[in-house]
DRENBATI-199640 format. One record per residue (C-alpha): residue number from 1; z, y, x. Coordinates in steps of 0.1 Angstrom, whole numbers. Each point is the difference from the previous one (the first is absolute). Layout:
# residues N
ZAVO seq     Z     Y     X
ZAVO NUM     Z     Y     X
...
This chain:
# residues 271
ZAVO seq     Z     Y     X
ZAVO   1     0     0     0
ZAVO   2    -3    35    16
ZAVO   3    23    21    11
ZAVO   4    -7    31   -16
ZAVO   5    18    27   -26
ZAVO   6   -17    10   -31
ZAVO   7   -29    23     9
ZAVO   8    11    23   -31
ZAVO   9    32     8    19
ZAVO  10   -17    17    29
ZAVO  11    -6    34   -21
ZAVO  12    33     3   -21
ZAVO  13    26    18     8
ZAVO  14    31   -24     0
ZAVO  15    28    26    17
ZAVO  16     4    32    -9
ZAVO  17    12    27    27
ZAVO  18    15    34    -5
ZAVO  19    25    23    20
ZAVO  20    25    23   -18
ZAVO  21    28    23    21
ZAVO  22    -2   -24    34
ZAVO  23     3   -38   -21
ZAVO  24   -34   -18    -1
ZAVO  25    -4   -19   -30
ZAVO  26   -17   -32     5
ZAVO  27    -7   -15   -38
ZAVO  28   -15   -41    -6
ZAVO  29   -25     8   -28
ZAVO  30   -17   -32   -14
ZAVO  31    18    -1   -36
ZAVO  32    16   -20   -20
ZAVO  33    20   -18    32
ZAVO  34   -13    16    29
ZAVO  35    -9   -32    20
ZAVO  36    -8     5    36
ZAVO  37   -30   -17    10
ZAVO  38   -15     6    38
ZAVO  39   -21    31   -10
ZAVO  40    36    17   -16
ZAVO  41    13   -11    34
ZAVO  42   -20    17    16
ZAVO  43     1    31   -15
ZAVO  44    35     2     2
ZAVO  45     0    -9    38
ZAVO  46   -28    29    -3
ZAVO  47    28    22   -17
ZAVO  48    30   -10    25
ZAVO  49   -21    12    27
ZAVO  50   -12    31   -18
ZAVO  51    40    10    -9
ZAVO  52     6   -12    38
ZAVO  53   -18    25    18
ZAVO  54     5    30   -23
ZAVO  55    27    22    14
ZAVO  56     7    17   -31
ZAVO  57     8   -36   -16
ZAVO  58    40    -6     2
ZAVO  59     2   -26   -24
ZAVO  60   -16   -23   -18
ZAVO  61     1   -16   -35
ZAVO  62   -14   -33   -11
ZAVO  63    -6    -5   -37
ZAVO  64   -19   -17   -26
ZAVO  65   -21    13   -24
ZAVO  66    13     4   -40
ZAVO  67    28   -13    -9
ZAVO  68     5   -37    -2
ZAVO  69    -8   -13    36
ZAVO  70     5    14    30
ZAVO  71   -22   -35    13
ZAVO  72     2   -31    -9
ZAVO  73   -14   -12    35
ZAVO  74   -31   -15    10
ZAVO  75   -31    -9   -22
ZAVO  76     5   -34   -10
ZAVO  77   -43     5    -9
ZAVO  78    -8     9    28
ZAVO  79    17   -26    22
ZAVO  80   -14   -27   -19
ZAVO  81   -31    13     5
ZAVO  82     2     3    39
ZAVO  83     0   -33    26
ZAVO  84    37    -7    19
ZAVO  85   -13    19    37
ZAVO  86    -6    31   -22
ZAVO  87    35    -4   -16
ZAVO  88    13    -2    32
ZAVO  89   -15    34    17
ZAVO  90     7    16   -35
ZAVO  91    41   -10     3
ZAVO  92    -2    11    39
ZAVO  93   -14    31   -12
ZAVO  94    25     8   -23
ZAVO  95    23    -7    23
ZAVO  96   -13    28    28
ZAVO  97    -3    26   -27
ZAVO  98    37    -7    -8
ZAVO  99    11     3    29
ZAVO 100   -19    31     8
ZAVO 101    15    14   -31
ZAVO 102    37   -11    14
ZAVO 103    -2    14    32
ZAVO 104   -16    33   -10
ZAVO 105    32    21    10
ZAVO 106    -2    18   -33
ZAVO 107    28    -9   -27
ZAVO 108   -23   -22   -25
ZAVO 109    10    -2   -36
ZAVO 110   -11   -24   -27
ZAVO 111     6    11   -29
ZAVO 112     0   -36   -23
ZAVO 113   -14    20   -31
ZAVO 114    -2   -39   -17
ZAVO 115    -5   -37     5
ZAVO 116     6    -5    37
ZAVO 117   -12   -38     3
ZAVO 118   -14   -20    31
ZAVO 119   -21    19    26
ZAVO 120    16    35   -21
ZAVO 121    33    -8    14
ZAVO 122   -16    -9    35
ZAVO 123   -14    33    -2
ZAVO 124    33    16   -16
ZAVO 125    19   -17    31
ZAVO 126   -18    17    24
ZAVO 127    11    32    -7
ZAVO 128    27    19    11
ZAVO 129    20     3   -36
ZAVO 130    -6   -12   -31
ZAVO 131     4    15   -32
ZAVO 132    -4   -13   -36
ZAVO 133    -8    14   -35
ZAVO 134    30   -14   -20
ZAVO 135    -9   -22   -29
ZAVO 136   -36    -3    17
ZAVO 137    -8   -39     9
ZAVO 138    12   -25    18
ZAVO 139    -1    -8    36
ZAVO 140    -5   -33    22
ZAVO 141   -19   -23    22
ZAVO 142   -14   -29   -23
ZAVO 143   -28   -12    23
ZAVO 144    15   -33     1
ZAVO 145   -11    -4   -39
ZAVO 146   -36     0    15
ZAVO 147     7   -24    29
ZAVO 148     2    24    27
ZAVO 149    28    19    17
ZAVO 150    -1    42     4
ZAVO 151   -24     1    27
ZAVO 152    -3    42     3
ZAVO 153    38     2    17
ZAVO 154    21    -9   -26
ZAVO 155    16   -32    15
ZAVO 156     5    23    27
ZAVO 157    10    31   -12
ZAVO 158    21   -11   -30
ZAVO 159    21   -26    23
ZAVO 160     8    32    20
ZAVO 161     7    22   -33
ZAVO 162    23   -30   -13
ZAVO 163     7   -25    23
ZAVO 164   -15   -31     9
ZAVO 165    19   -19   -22
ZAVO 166    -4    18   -33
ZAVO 167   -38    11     8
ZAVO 168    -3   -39    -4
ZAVO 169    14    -7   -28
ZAVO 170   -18    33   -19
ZAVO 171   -37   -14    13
ZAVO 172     8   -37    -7
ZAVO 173     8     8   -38
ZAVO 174   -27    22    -2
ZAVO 175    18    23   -24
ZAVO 176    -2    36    -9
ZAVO 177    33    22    -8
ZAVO 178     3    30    -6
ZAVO 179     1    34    19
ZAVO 180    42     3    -6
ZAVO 181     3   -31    16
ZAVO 182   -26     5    25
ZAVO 183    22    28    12
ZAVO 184    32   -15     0
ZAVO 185   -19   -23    28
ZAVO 186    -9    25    25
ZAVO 187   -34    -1   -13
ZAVO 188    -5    32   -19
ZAVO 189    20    31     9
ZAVO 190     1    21   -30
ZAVO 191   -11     1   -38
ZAVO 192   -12    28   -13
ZAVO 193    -2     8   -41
ZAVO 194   -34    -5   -16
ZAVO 195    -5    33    -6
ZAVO 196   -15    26    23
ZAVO 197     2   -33    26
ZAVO 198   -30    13    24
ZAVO 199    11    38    -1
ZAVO 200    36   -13     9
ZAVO 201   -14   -19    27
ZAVO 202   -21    29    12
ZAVO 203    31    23     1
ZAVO 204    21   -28    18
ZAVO 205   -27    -1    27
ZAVO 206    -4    34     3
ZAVO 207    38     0    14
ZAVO 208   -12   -18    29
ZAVO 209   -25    27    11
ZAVO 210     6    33    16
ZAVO 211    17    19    -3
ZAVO 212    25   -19   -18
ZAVO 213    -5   -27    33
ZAVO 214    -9    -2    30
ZAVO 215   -33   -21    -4
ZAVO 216     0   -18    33
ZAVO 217    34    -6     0
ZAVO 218    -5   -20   -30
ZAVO 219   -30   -18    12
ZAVO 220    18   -10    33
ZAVO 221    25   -11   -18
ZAVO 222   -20   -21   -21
ZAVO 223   -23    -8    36
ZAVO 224    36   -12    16
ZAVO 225     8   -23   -27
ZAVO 226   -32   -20    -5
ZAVO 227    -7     0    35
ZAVO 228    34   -11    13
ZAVO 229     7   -25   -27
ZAVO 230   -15   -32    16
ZAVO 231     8    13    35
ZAVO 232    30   -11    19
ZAVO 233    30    25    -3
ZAVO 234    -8    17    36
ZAVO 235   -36     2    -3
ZAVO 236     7    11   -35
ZAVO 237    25    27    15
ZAVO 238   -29    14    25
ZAVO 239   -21     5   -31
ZAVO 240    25    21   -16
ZAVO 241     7    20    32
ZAVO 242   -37     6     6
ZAVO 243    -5    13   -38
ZAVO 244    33    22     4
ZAVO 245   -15    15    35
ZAVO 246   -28     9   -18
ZAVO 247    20    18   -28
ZAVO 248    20    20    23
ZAVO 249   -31    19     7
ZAVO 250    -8     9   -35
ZAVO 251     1    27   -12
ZAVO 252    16   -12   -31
ZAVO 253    29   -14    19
ZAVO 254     9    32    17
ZAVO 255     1    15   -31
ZAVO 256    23   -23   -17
ZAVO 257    21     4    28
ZAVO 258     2    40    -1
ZAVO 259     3    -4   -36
ZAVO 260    31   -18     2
ZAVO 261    12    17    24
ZAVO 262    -3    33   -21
ZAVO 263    14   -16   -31
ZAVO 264   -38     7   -20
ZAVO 265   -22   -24   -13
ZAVO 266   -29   -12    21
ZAVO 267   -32    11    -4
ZAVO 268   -25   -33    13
ZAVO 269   -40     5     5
ZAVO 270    -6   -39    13
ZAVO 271    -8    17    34
């Protein structure tokens, strides 16, 4: 069978991109579920890259489009419909645009505007914090329903949300649960109300931008963490020193250090 994607794909525009007030909004737009397939993938690698290099990008938000998925994962059509080699470069592609997307140091938001199911979650995990629309869907890894386990991260990545123990148990069962309970495991850090969700988001990522923040500080902080976290406790420690040795010649940090000095809030321009 040939390894190809649906030639109708190669036209349509399956992410969405916009900036507002230093956040880049990066939006999966192929309704009703939003299923990635390797063109969406590669229009949001496309997107990651394009919020990367823009310096007047802080932040960026990942979302769904409407309101009852934020993804629901991979399409299930268009796997069948590809032979196992192209299955494999399509998962090891997904997994270099993830991790392009976590070690972008910009704070990355997903904002879990609905169902966040399979690949969705993989995506959701790669980000920095997640945040869900209460009331909205349900959330999971059920890959094992279709004889297969998460292949886009999420034995990985959940295992290190969760533990290794209760990651196990969650993809074995297959279940989905909901986003209260998805919280009260690590995996989501905040619920917001239904209403207004994506304006609330915007305003709580604007707080991360200057001048409310020191932009870089934030991203070497993010930088430190996903860097250091598989490294052994020294190398991880020389990471943390380098990204510091950088910040002491901000601008930003000198600032934040007169400003406490003189008692008056900071004033941060992410230079």
């Amino acid at each position: 069978m040939a390894s190809t994607t649906q030639p109708v794909e190669a036209t349509k525009t399956l992410v969405q991109y916009r900036t507002e007030a230093g956040v880049a909004v990066i939006t999966m737009d192929d309704p009703p579920a939003n299923t990635y397939t390797y063109e969406m993938n590669r229009q949001l690698d496309e997107c990651i890259l394009k919020a990367r290099f823009d310096n007047n990008v802080y932040v960026i938000v990942l979302t769904g489009s409407g309101d009852k998925f934020f993804s629901a994962g991979a399409n299930i059509k268009m796997l069948s419909s590809v032979d196992p080699v192209f299955k494999y470069y399509f998962c090891l592609h997904a997994n270099e645009t993830l991790l392009r997307l976590e070690h972008t140091p910009k704070l990355v938001i997903a904002a879990l505007n609905g169902h966040t199911v399979g690949g969705g979650l993989e995506i959701a995990m790669a980000a920095d914090i997640r945040i869900a629309r209460r009331d909205a869907g349900k959330i999971g890894l059920p890959e094992v329903n279709l004889g297969v386990l998460p292949g886009t991260g999420g034995t990985q990545r959940l295992s290190r949300l969760v533990g290794k123990s209760k990651a196990i148990e969650l993809m074995v069962t297959g279940n989905t649960f909901s986003f209260e309970e998805a919280q009260e495991w690590g995996i989501i850090n905040d619920i917001f109300d239904r209403d207004n969700f994506m304006e609330n988001i915007m305003e709580y990522a604007r707080q991360f931008t200057p001048p409310n923040k020191a932009a870089k500080a934030v991203g070497h902080i993010k930088r430190s963490v996903q860097t250091g976290w598989e490294l052994p406790m020294e190398s991880a420690l020389a990471v943390e020193r380098e990204l510091q040795a950088i910040l002491f010649n901000s601008q930003d940090a000198k600032e934040g250090l007169n400003a406490y000095v003189d008692k008056r809030p900071a004033t941060f321009t992410a230079k």
